[in-house]
N, CA, C and O of each residue as an XYZ file, in Angstrom:
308
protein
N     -14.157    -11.789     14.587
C     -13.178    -10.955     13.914
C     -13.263     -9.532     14.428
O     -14.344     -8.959     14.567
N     -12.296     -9.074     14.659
C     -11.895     -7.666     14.989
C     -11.779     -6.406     13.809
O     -11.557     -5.221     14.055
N     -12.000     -7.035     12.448
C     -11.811     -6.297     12.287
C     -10.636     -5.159     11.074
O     -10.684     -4.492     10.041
N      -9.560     -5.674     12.324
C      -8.730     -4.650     11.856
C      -7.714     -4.973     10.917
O      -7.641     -6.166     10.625
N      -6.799     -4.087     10.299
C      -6.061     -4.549      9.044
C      -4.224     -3.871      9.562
O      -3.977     -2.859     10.219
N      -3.601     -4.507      9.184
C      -1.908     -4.425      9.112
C      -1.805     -4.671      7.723
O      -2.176     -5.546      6.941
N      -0.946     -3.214      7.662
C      -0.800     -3.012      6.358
C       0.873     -2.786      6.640
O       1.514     -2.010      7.348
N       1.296     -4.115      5.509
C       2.557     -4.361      5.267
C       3.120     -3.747      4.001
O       2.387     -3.416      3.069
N       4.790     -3.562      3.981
C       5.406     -3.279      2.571
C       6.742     -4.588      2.477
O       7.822     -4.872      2.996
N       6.017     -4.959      1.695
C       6.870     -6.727      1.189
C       7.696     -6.266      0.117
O       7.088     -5.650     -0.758
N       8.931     -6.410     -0.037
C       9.672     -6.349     -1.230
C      10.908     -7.420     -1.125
O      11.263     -7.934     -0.064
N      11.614     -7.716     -2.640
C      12.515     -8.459     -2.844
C      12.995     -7.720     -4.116
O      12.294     -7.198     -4.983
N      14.511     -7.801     -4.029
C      15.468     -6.890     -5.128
C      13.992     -5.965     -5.683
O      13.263     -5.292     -4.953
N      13.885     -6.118     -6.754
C      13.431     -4.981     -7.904
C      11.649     -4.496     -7.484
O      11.030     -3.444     -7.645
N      11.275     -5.834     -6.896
C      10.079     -5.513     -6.753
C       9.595     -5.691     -4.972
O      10.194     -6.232     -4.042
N       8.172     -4.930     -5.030
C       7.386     -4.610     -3.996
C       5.722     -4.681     -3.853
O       4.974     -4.635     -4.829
N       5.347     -4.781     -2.702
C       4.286     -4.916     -2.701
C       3.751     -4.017     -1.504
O       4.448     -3.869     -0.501
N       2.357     -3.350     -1.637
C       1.759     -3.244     -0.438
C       0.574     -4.637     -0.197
O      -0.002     -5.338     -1.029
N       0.551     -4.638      0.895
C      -0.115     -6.739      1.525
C      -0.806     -5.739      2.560
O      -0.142     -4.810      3.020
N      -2.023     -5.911      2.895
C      -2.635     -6.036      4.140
C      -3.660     -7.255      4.595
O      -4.601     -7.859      4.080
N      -3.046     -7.270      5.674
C      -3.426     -8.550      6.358
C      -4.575     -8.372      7.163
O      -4.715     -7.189      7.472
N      -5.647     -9.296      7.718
C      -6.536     -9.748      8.740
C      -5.740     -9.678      9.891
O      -4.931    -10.565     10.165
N      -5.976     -8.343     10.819
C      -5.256     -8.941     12.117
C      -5.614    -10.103     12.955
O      -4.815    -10.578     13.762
N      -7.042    -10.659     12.741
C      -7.423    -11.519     13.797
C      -7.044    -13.118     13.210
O      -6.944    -14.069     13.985
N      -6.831    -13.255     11.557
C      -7.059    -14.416     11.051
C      -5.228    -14.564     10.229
O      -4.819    -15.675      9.892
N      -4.495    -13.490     10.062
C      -3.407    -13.012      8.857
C      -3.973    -13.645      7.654
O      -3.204    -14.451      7.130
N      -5.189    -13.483      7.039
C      -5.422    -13.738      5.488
C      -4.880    -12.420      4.663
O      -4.667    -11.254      4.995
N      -4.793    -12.949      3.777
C      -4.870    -11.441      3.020
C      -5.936    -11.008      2.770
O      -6.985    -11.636      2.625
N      -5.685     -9.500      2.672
C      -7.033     -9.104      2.416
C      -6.800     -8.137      1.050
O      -7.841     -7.839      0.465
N      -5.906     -7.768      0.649
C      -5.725     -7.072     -0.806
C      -3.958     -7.085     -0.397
O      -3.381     -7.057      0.690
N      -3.351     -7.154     -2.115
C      -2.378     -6.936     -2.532
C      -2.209     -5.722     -3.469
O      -2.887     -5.467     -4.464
N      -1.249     -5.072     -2.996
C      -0.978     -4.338     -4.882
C       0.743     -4.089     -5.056
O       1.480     -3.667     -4.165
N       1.170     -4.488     -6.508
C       2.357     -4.235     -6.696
C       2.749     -2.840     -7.092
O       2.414     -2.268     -8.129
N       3.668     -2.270     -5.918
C       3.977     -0.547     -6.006
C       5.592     -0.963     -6.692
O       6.386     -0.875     -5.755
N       6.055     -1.222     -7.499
C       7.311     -1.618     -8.079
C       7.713     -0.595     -8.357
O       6.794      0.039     -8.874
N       9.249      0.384     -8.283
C       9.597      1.221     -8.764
C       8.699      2.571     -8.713
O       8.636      3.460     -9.561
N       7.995      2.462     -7.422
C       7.071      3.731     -6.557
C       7.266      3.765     -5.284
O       7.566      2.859     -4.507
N       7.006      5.291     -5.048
C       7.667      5.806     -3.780
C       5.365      5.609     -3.307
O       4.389      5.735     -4.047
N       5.476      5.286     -1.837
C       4.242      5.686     -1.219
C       4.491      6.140     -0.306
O       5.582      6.351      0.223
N       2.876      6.473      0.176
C       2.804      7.211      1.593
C       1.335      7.008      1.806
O       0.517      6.722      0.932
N       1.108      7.192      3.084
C      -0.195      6.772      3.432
C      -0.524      8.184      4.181
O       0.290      8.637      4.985
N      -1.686      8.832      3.906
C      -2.319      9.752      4.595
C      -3.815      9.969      5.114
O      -4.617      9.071      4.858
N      -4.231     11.027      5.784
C      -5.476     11.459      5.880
C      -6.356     11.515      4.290
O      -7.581     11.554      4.175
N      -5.564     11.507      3.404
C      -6.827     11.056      2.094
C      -6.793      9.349      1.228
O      -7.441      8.621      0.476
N      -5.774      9.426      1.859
C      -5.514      7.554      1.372
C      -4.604      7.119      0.980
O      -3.978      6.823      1.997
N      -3.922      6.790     -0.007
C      -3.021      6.490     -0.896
C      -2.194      7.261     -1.471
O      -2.810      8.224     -1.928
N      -0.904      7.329     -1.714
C      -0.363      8.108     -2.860
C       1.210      7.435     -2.649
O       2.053      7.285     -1.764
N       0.963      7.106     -4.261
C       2.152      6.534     -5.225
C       2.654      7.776     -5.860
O       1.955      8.754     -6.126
N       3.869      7.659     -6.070
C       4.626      8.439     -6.558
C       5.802      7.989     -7.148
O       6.600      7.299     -6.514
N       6.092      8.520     -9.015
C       6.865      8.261    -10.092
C       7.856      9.239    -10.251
O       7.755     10.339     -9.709
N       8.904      8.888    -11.025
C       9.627      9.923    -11.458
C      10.463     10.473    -10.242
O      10.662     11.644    -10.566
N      10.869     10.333     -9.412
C      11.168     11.045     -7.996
C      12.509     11.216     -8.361
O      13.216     10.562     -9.127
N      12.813     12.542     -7.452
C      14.006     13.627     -6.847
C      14.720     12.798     -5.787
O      15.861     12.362     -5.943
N      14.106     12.640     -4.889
C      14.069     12.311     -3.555
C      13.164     10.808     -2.842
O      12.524      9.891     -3.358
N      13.468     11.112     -1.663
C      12.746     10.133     -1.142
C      11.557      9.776     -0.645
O      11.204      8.674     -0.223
N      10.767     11.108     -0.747
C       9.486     11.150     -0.521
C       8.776     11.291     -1.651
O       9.175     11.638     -2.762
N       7.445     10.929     -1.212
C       6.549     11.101     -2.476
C       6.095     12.249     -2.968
O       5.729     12.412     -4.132
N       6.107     13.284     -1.884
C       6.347     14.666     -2.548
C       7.376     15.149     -3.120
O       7.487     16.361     -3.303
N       8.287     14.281     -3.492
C       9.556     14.909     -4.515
C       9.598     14.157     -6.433
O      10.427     14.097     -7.341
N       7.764     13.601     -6.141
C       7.838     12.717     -7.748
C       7.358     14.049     -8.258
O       6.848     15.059     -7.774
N       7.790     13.561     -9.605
C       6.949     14.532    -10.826
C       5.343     14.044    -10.946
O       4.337     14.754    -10.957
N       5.424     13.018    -11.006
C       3.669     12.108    -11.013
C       3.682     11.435     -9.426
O       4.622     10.992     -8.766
N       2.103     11.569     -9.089
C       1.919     11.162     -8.344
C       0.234     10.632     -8.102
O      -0.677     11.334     -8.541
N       0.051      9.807     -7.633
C      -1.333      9.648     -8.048
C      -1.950      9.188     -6.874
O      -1.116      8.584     -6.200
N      -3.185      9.219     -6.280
C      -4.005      9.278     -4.823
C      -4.453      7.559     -5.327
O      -4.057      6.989     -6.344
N      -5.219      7.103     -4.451
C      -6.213      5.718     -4.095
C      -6.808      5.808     -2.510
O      -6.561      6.241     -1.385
N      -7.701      5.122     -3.246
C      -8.238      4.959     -1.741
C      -7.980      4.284     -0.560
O      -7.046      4.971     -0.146
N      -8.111      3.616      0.089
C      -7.300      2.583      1.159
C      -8.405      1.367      1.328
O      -8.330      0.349      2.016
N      -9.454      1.834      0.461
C     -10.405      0.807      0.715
C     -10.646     -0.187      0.558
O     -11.258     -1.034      1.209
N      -9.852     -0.150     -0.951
C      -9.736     -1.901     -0.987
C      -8.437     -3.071      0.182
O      -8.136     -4.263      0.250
N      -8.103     -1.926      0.804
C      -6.856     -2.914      1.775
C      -7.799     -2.940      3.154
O      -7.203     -3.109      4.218
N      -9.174     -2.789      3.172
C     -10.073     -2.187      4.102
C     -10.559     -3.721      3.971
O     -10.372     -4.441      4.952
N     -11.120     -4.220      2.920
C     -12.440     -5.038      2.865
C     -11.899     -6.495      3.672
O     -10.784     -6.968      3.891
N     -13.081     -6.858      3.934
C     -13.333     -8.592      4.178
C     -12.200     -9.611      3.567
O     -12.268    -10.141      2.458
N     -11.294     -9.748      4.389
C     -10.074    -10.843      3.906
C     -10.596    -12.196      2.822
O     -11.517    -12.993      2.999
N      -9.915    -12.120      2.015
C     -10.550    -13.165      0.912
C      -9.919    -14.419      1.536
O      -8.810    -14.491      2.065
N     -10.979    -15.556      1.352
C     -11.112    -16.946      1.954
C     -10.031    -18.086      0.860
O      -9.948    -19.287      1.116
């Protein structure tokens, strides 16, 4: 294993997901449902964002950080 992770955004009508995958195997390796949230991925990790102006996540009123670590770990078997 290599390793590395592809991090997907899966959605259908109302809802969404962030999925990252095993590049060497495509297992999953963590899910989370961002439904009715704006994200973005940066140099500190995560950030969801509620309430939004606009289309970025710097235009929510709430916004909240995570880590990336759990889309990091060992693909579950």
């Amino acid at each position: 294993q290599d390793g590395r992770r592809v991090l997907m955004h899966e959605f259908s009508g109302s809802s969404a997901e962030l999925v990252s995958y095993d590049s060497a195997t495509c297992k999953v390796v963590h899910r989370e449902d961002i439904s009715r949230q704006l994200w973005a991925v940066d140099k500190d990790g995560l950030r969801l964002g509620q309430k939004c102006s606009g289309e970025s996540v710097d235009s929510c009123a709430k916004i909240v950080k995570r880590s990336l670590a759990p889309f990091c770990q060992t693909a579950k078997k």
